[in-house]
C-alpha positions as CSV (number, residue, x, y, z in Angstrom):
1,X,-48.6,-75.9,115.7
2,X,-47.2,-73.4,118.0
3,X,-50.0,-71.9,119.2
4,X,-52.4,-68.9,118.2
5,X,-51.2,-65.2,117.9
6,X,-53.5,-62.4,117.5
7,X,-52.4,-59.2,115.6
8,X,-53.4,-55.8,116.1
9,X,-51.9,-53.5,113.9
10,X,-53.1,-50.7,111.0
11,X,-50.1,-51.4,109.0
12,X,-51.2,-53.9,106.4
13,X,-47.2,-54.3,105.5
14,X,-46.3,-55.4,108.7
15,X,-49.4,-57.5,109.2
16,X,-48.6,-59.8,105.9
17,X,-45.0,-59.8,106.9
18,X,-45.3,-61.0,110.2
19,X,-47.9,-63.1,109.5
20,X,-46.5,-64.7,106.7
21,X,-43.2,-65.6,108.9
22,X,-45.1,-67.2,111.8
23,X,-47.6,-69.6,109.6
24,X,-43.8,-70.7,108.6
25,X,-43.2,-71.3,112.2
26,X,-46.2,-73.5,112.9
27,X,-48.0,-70.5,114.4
28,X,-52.1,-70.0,113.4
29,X,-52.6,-66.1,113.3
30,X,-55.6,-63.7,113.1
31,X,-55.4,-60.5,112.6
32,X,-57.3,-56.9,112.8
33,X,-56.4,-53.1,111.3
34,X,-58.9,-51.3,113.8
35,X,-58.7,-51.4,117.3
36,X,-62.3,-51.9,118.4
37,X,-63.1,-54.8,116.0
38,X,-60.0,-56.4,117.1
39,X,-61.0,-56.6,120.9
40,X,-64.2,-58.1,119.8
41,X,-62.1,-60.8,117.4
42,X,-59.5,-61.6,119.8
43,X,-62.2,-62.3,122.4
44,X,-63.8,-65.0,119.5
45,X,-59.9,-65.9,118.4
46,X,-58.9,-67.1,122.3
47,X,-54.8,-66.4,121.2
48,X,-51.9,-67.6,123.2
49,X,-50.7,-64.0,122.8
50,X,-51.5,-60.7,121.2
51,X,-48.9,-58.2,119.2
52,X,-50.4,-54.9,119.6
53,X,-49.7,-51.5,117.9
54,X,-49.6,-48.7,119.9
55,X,-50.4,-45.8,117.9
56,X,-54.2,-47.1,116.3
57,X,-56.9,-44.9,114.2
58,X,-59.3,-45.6,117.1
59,X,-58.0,-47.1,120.4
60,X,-54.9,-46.3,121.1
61,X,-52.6,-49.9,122.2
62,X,-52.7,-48.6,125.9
63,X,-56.7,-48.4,126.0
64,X,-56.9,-52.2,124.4
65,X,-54.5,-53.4,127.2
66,X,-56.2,-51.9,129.7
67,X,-59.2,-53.2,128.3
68,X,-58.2,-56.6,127.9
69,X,-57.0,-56.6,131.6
70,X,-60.1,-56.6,132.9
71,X,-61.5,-59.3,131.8
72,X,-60.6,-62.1,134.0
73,X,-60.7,-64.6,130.8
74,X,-57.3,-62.6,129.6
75,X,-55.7,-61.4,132.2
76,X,-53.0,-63.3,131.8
77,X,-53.0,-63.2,128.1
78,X,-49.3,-62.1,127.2
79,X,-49.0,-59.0,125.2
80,X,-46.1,-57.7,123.1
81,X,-46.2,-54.0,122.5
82,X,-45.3,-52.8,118.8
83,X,-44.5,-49.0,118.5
84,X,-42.6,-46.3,117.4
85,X,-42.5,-44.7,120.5
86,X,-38.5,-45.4,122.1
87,X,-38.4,-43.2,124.4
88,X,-37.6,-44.3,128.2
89,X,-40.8,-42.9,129.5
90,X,-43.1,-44.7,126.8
91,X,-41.6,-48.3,127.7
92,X,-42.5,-47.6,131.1
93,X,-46.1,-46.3,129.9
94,X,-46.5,-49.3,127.9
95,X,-45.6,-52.0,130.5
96,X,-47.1,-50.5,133.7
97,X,-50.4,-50.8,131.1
98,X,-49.9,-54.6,131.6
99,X,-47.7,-55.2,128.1
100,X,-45.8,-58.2,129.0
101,X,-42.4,-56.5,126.3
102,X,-42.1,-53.9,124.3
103,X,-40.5,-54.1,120.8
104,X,-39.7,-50.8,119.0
105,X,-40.3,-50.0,115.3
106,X,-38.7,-50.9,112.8
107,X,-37.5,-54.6,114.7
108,X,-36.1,-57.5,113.0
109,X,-38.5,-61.0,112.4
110,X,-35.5,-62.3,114.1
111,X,-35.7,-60.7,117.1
112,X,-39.9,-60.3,117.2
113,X,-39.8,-64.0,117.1
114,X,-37.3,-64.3,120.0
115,X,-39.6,-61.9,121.9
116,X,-42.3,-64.5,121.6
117,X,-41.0,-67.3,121.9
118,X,-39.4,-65.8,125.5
119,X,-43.0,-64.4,126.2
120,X,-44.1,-67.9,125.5
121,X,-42.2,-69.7,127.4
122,X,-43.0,-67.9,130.5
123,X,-46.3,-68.2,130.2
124,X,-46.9,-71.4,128.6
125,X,-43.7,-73.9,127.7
126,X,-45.3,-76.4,126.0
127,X,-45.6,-74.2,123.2
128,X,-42.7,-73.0,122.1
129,X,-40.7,-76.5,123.5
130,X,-38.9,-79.2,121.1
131,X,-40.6,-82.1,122.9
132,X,-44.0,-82.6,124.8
133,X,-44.5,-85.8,127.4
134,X,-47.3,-86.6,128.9
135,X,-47.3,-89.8,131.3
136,X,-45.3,-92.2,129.0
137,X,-46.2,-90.3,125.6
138,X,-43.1,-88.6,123.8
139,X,-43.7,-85.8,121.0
140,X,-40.8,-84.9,119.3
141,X,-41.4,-81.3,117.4
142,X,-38.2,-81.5,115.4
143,X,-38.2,-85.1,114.1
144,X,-41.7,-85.1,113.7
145,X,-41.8,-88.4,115.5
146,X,-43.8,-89.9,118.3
147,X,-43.0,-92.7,121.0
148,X,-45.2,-94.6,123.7
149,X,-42.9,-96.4,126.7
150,X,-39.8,-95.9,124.1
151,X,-41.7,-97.7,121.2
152,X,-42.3,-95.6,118.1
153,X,-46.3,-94.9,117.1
154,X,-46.0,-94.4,113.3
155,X,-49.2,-91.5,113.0
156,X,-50.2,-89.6,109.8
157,X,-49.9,-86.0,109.5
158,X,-53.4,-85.3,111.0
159,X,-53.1,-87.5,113.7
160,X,-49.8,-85.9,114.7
161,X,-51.0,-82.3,114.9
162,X,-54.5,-84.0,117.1
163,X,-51.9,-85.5,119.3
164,X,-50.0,-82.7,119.7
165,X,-52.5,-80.1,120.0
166,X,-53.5,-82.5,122.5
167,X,-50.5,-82.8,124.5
168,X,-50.3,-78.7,125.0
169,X,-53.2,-78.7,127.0
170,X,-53.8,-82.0,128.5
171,X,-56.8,-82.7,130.3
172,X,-58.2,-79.9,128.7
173,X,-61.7,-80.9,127.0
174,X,-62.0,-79.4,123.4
175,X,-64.8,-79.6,121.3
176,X,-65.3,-80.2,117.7
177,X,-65.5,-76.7,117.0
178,X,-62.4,-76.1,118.9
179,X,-60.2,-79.4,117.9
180,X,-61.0,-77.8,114.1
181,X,-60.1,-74.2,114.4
182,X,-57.2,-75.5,115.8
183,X,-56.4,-78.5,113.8
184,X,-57.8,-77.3,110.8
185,X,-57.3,-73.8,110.5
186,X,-57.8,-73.3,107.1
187,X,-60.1,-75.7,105.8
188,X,-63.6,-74.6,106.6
189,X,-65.2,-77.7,104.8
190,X,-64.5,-80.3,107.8
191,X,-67.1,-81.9,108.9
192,X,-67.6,-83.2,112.7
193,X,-67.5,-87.0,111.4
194,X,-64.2,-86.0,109.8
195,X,-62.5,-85.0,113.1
196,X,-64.1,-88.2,115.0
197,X,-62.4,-90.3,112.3
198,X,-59.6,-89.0,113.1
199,X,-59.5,-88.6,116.8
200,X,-60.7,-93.1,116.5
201,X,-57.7,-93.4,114.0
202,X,-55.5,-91.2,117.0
203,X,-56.8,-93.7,119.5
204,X,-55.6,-96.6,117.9
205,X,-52.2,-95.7,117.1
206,X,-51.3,-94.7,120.6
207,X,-53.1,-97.7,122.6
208,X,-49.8,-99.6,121.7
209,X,-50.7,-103.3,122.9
210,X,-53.6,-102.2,125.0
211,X,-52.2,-100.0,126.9
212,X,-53.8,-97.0,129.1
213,X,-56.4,-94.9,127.4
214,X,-54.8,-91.9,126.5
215,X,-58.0,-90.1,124.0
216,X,-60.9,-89.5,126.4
217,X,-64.2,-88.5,124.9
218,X,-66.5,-86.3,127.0
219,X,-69.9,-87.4,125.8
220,X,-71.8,-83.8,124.3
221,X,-68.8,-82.1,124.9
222,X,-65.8,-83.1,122.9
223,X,-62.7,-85.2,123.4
224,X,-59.3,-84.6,125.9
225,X,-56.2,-86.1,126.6
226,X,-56.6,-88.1,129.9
């Protein structure tokens, strides 16, 4: 799990294609054709960053950008720019608008995921890195492996993606709702109990020989790493 990516974008060809090659990259994405019910969306969605069209059959990508500016909840949100529009004076348009790059039509998957993981990085490393550590807690992304004070925790899928949603955010508190959309992205039949088995089985692993508690729980809120 590499984050969440919002898409705005009236080409569904583009949409499927890039969506298809960032679920392969760990990425959850959302998307929208229309420019107006994609501000509202994206607003629900809370991405890590937003690919927006320029050229849409309402809003145009500037007005959206502007738009999302404003609000102090994404003003920081990093946006890629997706156009048609080369020319010099566009780019300039475009990132004086508050797009964070600017990718012209038609790009390479190749290099649109460079772009983000670049944008990413910048904004938030523990996305797009190989590794996340937190106190004495080692993730490693690549090996799918997971180590407390240089001994191995053995965790089951679910548990791993918990932990490391965790570890991207720590101290962060997430609720249920939030853990699931998340953690679960595509399985809308989770129930609350589910997740709090898991998050107990989570706990266990990683309080090697009782050790620190790592797994806090925020009574009527949800659960954070400490």
């Amino acid at each position: 799990m590499n984050g969440k990516i919002f898409i705005i974008e009236d080409e569904p060809s583009i949409i499927q294609l890039v969506q298809h090659n960032l679920e392969k990259e760990g990425f959850i994405i959302a998307s929208s054709e229309n420019g107006n019910e994609g501000l509202k969306q994206l607003k629900k969605f809370e991405p890590n960053l937003l690919l927006l069209d320029w050229m849409l059959p309402d809003l145009s990508g500037i007005e959206i950008c502007k738009n999302i500016r404003k609000d102090n909840k994404f003003k920081t949100l990093p946006i890629i720019m997706l156009t048609a529009k080369g020319e010099e004076e566009d780019k300039i348009k475009g990132l004086e608008s508050g797009v964070d790059d600017y990718l012209t039509k038609p790009f390479s998957y190749k290099e649109l995921l460079a772009r983000i993981k670049a944008v990413l990085r910048r904004s938030n490393p523990n996305m797009v890195s190989d590794s996340l550590e937190y106190e004495d807690l080692l993730l490693d992304r690549i090996e799918k492996r997971v180590f407390r004070d240089n001994s191995e925790i053995k965790l089951g899928p679910t548990e791993f993606r918990l932990l490391e949603f965790f570890l991207t955010n720590p101290k962060r508190v997430y609720t249920r709702d939030q853990i699931l959309e998340n953690v679960w992205p595509n399985n809308v039949n989770v129930e609350s109990r589910t997740i709090d088995v898991h998050i107990r089985r989570l706990r266990q692993s990683v309080n090697l020989d009782s050790k620190k508690e790592l797994i806090r729980t925020v009574r009527s809120s949800g659960y954070s790493l400490i």
